[in-house]
PAFIDREN-295312 format. One record per residue: residue in three letters; x, y, z of N, C-alpha, C, O in turn. Coordinates in steps of 0.2 Angstrom, whole numbers. Layout:
<recs>
ala | X | Y | Z | X | Y | Z | X | Y | Z | X | Y | Z
...
</recs>
This chain:
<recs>
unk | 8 | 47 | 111 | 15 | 44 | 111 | 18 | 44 | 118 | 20 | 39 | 120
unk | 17 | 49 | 122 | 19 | 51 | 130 | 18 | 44 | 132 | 23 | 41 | 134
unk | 10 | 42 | 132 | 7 | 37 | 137 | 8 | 32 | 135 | 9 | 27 | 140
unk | 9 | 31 | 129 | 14 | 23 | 127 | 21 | 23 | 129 | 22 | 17 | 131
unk | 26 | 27 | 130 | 32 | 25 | 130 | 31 | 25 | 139 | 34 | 21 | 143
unk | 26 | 30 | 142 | 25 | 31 | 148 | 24 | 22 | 151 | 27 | 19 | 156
unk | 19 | 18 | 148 | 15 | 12 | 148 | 21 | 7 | 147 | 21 | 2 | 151
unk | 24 | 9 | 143 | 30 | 1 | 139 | 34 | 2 | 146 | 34 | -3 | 149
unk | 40 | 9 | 149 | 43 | 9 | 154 | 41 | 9 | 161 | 45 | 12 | 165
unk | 35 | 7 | 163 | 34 | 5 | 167 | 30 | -3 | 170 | 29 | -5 | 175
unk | 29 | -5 | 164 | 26 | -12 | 163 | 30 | -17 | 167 | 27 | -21 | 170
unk | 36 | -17 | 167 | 40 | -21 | 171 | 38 | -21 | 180 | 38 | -26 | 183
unk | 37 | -13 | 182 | 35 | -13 | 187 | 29 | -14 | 189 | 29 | -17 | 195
unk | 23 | -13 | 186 | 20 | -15 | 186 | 18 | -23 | 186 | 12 | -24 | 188
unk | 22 | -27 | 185 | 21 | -33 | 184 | 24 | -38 | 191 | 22 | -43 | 194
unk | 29 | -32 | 192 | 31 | -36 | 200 | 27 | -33 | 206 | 28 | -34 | 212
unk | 22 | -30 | 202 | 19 | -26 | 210 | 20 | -20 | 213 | 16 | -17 | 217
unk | 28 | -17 | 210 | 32 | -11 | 212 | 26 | -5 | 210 | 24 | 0 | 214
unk | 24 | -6 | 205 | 17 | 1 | 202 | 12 | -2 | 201 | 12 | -7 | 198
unk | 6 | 1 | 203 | 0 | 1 | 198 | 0 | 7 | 193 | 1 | 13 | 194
unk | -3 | 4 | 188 | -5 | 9 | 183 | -13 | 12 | 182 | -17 | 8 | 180
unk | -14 | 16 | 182 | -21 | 19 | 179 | -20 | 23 | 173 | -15 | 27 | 173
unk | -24 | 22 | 168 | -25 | 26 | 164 | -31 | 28 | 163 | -36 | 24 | 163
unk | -31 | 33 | 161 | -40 | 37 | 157 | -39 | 38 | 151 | -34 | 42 | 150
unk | -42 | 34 | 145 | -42 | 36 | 138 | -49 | 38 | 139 | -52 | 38 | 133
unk | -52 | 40 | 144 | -59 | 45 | 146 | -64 | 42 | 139 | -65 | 36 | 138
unk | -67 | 49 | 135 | -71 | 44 | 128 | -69 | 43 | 119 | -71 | 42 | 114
unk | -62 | 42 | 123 | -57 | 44 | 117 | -57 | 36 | 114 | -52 | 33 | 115
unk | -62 | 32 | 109 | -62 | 26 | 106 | -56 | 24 | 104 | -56 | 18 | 105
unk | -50 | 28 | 100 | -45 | 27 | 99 | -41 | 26 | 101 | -36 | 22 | 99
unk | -40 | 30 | 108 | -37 | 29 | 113 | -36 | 24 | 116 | -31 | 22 | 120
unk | -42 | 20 | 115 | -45 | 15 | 120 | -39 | 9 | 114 | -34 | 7 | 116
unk | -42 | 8 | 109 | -41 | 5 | 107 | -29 | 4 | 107 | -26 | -1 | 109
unk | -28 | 8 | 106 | -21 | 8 | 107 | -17 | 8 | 114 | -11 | 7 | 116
unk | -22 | 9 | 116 | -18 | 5 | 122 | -20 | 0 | 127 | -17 | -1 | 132
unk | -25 | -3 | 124 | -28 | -9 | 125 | -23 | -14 | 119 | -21 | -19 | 122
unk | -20 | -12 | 112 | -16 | -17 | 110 | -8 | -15 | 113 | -3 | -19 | 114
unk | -7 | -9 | 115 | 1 | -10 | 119 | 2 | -14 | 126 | 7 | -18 | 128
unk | -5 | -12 | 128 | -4 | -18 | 134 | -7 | -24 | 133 | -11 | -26 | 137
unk | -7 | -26 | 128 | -8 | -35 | 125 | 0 | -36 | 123 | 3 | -40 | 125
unk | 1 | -32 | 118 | 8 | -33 | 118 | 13 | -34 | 122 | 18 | -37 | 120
unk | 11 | -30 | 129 | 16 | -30 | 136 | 16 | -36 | 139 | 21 | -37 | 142
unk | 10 | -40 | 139 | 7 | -48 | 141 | 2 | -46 | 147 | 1 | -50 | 152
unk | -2 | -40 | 146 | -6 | -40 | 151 | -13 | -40 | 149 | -15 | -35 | 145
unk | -17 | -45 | 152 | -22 | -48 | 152 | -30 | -46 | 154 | -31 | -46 | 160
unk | -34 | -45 | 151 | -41 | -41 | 156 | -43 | -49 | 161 | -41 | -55 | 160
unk | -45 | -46 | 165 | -47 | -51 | 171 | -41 | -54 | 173 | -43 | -59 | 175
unk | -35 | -53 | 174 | -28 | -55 | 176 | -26 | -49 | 179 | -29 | -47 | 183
unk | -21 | -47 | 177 | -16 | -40 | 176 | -21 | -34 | 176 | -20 | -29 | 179
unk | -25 | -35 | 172 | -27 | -30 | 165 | -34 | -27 | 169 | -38 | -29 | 165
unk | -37 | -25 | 173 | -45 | -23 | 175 | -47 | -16 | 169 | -44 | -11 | 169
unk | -51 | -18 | 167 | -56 | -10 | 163 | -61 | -9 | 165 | -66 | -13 | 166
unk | -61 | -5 | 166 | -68 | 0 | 171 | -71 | 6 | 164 | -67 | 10 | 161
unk | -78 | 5 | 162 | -81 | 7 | 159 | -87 | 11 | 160 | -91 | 14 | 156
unk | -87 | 11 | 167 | -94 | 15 | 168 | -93 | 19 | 175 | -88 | 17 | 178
unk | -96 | 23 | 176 | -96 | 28 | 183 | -95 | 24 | 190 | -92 | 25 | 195
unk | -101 | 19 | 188 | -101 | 16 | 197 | -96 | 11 | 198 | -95 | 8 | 203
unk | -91 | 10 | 189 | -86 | 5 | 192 | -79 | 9 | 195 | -74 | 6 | 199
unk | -80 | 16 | 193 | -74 | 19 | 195 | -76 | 23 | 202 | -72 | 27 | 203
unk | -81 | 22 | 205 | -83 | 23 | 212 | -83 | 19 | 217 | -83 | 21 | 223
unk | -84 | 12 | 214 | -82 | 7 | 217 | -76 | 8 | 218 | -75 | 10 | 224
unk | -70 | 8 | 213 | -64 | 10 | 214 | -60 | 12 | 217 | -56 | 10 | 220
unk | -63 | 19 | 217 | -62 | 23 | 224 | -63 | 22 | 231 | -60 | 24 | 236
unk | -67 | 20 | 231 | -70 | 15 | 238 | -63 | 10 | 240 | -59 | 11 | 245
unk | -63 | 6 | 237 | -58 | 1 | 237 | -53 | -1 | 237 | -49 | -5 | 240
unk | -52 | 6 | 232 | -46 | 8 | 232 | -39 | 1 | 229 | -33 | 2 | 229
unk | -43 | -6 | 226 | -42 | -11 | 223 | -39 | -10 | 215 | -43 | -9 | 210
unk | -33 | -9 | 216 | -31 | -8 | 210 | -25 | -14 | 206 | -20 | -16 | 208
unk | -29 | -16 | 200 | -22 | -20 | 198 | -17 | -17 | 196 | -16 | -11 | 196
unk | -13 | -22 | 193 | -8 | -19 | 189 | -7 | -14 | 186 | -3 | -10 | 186
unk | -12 | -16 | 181 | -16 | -10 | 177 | -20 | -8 | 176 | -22 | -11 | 171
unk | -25 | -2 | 178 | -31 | -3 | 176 | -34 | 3 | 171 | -32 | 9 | 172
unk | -36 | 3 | 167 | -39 | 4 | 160 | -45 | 9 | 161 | -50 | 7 | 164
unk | -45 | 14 | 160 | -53 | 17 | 161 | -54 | 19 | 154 | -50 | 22 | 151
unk | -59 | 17 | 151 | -63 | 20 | 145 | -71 | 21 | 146 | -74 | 17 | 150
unk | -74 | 27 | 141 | -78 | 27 | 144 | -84 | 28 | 137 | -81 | 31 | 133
unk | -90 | 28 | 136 | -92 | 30 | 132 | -96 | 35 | 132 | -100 | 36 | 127
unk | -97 | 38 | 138 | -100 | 45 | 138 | -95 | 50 | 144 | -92 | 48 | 149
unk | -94 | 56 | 140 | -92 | 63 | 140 | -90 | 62 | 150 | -85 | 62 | 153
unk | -96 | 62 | 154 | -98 | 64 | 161 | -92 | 59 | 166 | -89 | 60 | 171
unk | -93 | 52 | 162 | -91 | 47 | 167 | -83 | 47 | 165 | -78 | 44 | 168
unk | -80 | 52 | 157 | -73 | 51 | 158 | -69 | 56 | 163 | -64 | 55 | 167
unk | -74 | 61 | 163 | -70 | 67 | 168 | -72 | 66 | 175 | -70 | 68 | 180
unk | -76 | 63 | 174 | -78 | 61 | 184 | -72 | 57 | 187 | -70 | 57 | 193
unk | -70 | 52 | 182 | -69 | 47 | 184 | -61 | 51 | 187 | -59 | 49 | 192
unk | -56 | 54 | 184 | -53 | 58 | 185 | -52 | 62 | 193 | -48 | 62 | 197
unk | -57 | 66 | 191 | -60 | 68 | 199 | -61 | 64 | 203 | -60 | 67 | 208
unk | -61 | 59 | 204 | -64 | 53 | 207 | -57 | 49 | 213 | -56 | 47 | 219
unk | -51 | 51 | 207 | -47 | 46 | 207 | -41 | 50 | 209 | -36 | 49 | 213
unk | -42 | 53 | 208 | -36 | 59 | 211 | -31 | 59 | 217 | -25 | 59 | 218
unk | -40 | 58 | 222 | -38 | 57 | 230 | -34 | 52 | 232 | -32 | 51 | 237
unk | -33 | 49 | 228 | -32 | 40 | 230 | -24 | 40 | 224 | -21 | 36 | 228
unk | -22 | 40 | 221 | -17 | 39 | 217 | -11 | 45 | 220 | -12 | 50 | 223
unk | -5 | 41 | 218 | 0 | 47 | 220 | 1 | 51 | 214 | 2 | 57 | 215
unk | 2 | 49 | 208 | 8 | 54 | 202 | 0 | 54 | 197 | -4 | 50 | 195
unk | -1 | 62 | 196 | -6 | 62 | 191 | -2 | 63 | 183 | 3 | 66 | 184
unk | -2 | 62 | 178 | 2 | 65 | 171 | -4 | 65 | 169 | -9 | 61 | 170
unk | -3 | 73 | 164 | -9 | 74 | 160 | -6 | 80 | 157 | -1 | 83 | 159
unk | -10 | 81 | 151 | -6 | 88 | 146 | -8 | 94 | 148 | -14 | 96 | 148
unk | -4 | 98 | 148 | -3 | 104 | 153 | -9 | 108 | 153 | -10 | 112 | 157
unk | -13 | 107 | 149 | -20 | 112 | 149 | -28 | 109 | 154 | -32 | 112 | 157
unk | -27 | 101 | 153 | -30 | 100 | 159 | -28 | 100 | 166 | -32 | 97 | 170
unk | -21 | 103 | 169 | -19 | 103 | 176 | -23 | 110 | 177 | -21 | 113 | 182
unk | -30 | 115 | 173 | -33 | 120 | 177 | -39 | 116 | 178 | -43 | 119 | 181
unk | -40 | 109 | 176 | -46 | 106 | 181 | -45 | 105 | 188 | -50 | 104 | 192
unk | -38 | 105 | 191 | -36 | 100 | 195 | -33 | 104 | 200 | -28 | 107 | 198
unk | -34 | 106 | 208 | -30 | 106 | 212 | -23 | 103 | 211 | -21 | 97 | 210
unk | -17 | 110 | 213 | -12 | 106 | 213 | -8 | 110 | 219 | -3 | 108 | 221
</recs>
């Protein structure tokens, strides 16, 4: 619920450029799926607004690049490339949220 209401109030900003969003719904199918329909409902698009990165060398690329849309989507279907991708993305993003038991993976 957090990352939806988190996703709906910042969609606006997002839209003018003010934020990019990343999210990790990591290997969570479910997750994927629900926020994949809030943000169709918000009017954001894959290949427009909307990028989804699905695999390890796309979120390496990313980092590299540091080329972020609006919003960009991480899903993943194995275990390794959800929590790398995390790791990965750290250095490069400003505001991390996550629920209080995964802030002992993470330097703070």
């Amino acid at each position: 619920k957090f990352i939806t209401e988190l996703t709906e109030r910042v969609a606006p900003l997002c839209k003018s450029g003010t934020v990019k969003l990343v999210l990790n719904a990591g290997d969570h199918a479910d997750l994927r799926a629900s926020l994949l329909e809030t943000l169709a409902a918000l009017g954001f698009a894959a290949g427009g607004d909307l990028k989804v990165i699905g695999d390890h060398a796309g979120v390496v690329a990313l980092q590299r690049s540091q080329d972020f849309a609006p919003v960009t989507l991480l899903a993943f279907s194995d275990y390794f490339a959800a929590v790398a991708a995390t790791d990965l993305l750290v250095p490069v993003v400003d505001v991390l949220a996550c629920k209080p038991s995964e802030l002992a993976f993470y330097p703070v």
